[in-house]
TORKOL-4160 file (C-alpha; in steps of 0.2 Angstrom, whole numbers, padded with zeros to 4 digits, m for minus):
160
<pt num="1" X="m0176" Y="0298" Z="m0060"/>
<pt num="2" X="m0161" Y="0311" Z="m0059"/>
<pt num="3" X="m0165" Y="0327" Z="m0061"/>
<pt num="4" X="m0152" Y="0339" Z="m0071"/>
<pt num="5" X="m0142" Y="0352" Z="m0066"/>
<pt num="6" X="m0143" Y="0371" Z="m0077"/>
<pt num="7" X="m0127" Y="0372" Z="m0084"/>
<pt num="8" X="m0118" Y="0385" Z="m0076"/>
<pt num="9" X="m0104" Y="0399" Z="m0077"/>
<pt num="10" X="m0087" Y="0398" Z="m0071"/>
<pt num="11" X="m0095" Y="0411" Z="m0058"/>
<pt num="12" X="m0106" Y="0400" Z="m0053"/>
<pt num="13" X="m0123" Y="0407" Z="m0063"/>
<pt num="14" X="m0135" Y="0399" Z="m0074"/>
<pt num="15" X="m0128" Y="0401" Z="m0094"/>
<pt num="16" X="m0147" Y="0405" Z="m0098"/>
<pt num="17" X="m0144" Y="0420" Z="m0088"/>
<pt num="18" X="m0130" Y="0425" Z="m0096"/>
<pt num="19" X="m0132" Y="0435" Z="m0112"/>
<pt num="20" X="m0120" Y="0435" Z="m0127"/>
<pt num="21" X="m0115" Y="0453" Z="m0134"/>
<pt num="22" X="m0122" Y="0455" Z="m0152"/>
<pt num="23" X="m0111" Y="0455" Z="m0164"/>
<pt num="24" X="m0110" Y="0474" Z="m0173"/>
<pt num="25" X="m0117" Y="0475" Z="m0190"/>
<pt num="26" X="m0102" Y="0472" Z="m0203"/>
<pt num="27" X="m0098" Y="0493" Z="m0210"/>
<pt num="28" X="m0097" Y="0493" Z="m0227"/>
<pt num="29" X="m0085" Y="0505" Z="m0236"/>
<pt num="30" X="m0093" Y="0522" Z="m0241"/>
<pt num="31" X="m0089" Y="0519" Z="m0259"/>
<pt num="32" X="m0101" Y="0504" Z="m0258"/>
<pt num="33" X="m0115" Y="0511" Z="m0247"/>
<pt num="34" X="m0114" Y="0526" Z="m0261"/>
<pt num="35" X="m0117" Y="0515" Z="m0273"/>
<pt num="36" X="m0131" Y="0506" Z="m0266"/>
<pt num="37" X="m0139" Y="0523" Z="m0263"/>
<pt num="38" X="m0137" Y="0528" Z="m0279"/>
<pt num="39" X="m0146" Y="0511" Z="m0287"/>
<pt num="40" X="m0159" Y="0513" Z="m0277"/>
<pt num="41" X="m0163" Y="0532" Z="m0282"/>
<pt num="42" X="m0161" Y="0526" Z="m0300"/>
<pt num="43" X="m0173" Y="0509" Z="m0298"/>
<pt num="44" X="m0186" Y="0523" Z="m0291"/>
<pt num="45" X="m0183" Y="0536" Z="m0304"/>
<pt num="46" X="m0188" Y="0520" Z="m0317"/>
<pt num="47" X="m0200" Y="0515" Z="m0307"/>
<pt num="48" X="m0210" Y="0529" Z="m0309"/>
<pt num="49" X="m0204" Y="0534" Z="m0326"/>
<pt num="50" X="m0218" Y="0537" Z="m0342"/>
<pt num="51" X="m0233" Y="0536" Z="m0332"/>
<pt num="52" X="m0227" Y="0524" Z="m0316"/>
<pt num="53" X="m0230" Y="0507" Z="m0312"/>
<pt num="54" X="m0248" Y="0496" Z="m0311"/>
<pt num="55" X="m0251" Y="0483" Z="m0301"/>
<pt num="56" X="m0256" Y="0465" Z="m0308"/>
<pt num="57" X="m0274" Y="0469" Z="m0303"/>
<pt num="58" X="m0274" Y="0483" Z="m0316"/>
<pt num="59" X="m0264" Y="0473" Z="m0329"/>
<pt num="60" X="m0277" Y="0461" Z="m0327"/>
<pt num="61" X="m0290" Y="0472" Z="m0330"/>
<pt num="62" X="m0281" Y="0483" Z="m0344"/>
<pt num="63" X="m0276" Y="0464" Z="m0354"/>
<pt num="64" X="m0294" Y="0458" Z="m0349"/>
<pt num="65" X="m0286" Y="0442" Z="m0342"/>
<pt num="66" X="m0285" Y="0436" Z="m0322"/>
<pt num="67" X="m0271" Y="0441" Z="m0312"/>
<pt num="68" X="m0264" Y="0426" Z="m0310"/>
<pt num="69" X="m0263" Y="0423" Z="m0331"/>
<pt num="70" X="m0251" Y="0442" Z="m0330"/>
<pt num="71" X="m0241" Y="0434" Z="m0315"/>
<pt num="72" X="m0238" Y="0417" Z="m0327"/>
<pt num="73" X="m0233" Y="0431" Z="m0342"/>
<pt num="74" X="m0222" Y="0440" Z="m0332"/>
<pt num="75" X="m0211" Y="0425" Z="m0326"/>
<pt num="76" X="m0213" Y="0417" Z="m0343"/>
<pt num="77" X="m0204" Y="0435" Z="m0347"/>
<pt num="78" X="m0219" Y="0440" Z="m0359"/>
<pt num="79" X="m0221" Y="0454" Z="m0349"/>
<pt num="80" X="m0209" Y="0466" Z="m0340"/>
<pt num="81" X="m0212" Y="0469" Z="m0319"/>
<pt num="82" X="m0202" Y="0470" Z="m0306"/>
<pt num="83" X="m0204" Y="0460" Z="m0288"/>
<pt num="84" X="m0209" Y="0473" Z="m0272"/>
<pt num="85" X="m0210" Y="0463" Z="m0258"/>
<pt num="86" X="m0222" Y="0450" Z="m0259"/>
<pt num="87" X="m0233" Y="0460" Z="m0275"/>
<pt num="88" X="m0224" Y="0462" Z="m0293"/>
<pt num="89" X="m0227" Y="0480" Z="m0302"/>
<pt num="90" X="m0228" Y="0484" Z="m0320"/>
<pt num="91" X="m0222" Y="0496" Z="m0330"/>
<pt num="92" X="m0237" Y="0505" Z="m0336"/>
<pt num="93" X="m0229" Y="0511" Z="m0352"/>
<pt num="94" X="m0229" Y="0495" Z="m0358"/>
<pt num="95" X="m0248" Y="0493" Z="m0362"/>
<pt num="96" X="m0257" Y="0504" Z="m0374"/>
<pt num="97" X="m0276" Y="0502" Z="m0380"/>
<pt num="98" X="m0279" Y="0490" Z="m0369"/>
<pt num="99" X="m0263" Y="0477" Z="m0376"/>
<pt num="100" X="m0244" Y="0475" Z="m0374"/>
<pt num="101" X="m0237" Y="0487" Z="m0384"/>
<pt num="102" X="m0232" Y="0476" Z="m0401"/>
<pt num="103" X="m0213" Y="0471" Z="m0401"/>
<pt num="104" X="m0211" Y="0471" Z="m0380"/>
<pt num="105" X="m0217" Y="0452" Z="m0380"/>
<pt num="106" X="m0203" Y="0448" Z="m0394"/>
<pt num="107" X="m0190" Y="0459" Z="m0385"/>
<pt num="108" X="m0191" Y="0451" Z="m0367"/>
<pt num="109" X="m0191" Y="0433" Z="m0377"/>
<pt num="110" X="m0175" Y="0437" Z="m0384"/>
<pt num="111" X="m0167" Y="0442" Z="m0367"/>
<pt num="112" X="m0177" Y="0429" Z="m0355"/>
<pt num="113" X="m0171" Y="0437" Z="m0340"/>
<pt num="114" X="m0176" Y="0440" Z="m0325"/>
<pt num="115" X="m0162" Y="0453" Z="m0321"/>
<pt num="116" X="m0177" Y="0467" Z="m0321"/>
<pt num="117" X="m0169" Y="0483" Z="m0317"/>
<pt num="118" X="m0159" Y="0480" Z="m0335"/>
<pt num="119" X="m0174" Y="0475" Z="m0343"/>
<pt num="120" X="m0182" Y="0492" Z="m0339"/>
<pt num="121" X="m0167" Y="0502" Z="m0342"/>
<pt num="122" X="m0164" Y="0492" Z="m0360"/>
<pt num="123" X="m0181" Y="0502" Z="m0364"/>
<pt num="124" X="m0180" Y="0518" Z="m0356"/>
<pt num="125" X="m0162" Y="0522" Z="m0360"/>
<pt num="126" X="m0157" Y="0530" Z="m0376"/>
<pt num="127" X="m0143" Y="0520" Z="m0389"/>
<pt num="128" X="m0130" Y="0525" Z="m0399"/>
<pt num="129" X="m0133" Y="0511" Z="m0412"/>
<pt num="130" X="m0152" Y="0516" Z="m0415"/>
<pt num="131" X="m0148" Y="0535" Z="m0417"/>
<pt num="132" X="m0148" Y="0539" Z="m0399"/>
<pt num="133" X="m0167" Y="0535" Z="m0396"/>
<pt num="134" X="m0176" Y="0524" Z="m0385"/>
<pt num="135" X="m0183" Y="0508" Z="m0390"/>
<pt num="136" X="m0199" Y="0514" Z="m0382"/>
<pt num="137" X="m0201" Y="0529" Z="m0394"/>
<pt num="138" X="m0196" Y="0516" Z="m0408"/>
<pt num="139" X="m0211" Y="0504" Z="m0401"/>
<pt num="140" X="m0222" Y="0518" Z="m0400"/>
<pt num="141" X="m0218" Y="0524" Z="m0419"/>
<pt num="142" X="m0223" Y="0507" Z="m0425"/>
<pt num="143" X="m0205" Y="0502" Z="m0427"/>
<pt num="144" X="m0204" Y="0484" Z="m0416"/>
<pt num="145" X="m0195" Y="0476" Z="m0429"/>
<pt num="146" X="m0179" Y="0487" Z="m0428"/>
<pt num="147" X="m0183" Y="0485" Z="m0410"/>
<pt num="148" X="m0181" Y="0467" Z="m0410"/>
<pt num="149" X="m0166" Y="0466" Z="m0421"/>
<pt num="150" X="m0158" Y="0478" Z="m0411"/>
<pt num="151" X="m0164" Y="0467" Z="m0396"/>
<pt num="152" X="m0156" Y="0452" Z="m0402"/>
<pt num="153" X="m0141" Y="0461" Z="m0409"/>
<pt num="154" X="m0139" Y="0467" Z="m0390"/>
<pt num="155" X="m0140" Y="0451" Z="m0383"/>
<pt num="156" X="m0130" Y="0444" Z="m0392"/>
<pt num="157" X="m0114" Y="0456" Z="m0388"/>
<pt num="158" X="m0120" Y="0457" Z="m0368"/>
<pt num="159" X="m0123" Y="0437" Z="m0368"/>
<pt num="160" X="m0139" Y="0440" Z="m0359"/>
C-alpha cells in the first residue's frame, strides 16, 4: 500500500504547520455601533420597566398553569415575552390578581408578531391618538376596549 505524502509548502514545510492569518473583525461605521448601543440600553430600560420581567416559572405559578402551557401562550402571541438566551422573560405588568391583564390577549392577537421589542414598546409608550396615554394605563382603568380598537387601528396603518 502507498503511503501519502503531507502536503507541503512551496518552502518545503508541512501546510498543517502553517497557520492562516485571521481575518479582522469587519468595523462598523460609528453611526451604526451608536445605534446598537443605544437599542440595547432601551430594550433594558423596557426590560425592567413597571415592575421588571418574570420568568415562565413565575407566570406559571402567577396563571396557575405549567410552564410549558405559558411558553405555548407566548408563541401563540397570547402572551407578551421576549427570548434571553436560551429562557424567554415576561413582562410582569402584564398580570394582575393572578390573570393577564384583560385586553392584552386581544391586543397581541391583532398584531401576531413576534417582533417583541415593538410589542413592549406599543404598550409602554404614550400615543397621540389616545390623548397621549399608555395603553397600559388605559388597560389598567378597565378601558381594553379603546385599547383594542386602537390596536387594530394601528395595525392596520403600520401593516403589522
Amino acid at each position: 500500500m502507498k503511503q501519502k505524502r503531507p502536503k507541503t509548502t512551496a518552502i518545503g514545510g508541512n501546510t498543517k504547520a502553517v497557520e492562516k492569518p485571521q481575518k479582522p473583525a469587519p468595523k462598523i461605521h460609528p453611526a451604526l455601533a451608536a445605534a446598537y448601543a443605544r437599542g440595547k440600553i432601551a430594550r433594558e430600560k423596557m426590560s425592567l420597566a413597571e415592575g421588571g420581567w418574570i420568568s415562565a416559572a413565575k407566570a406559571a405559578r402567577l396563571l396557575g398553569i405549567s410552564v410549558p402551557q405559558v411558553l405555548c401562550r407566548w408563541r401563540c402571541h397570547r402572551l407578551i415575552g421576549w427570548p434571553h438566551g436560551k429562557a424567554v422573560r415576561f413582562p410582569a405588568w402584564q398580570f394582575t390578581d393572578g390573570k393577564l391583564l384583560p385586553g392584552i390577549e386581544e391586543v397581541l392577537q391583532i398584531f401576531r408578531s413576534n417582533d417583541w421589542w415593538r410589542i413592549v414598546l406599543y404598550f409602554l409608550g404614550t400615543r397621540r391618538s389616545l390623548s397621549n396615554e399608555r395603553p397600559l394605563d388605559l388597560l389598567r382603568r378597565g378601558e381594553s376596549e379603546k385599547v383594542i380598537r386602537h390596536a387594530a387601528d394601528y395595525a392596520q396603518d403600520n401593516e403589522w
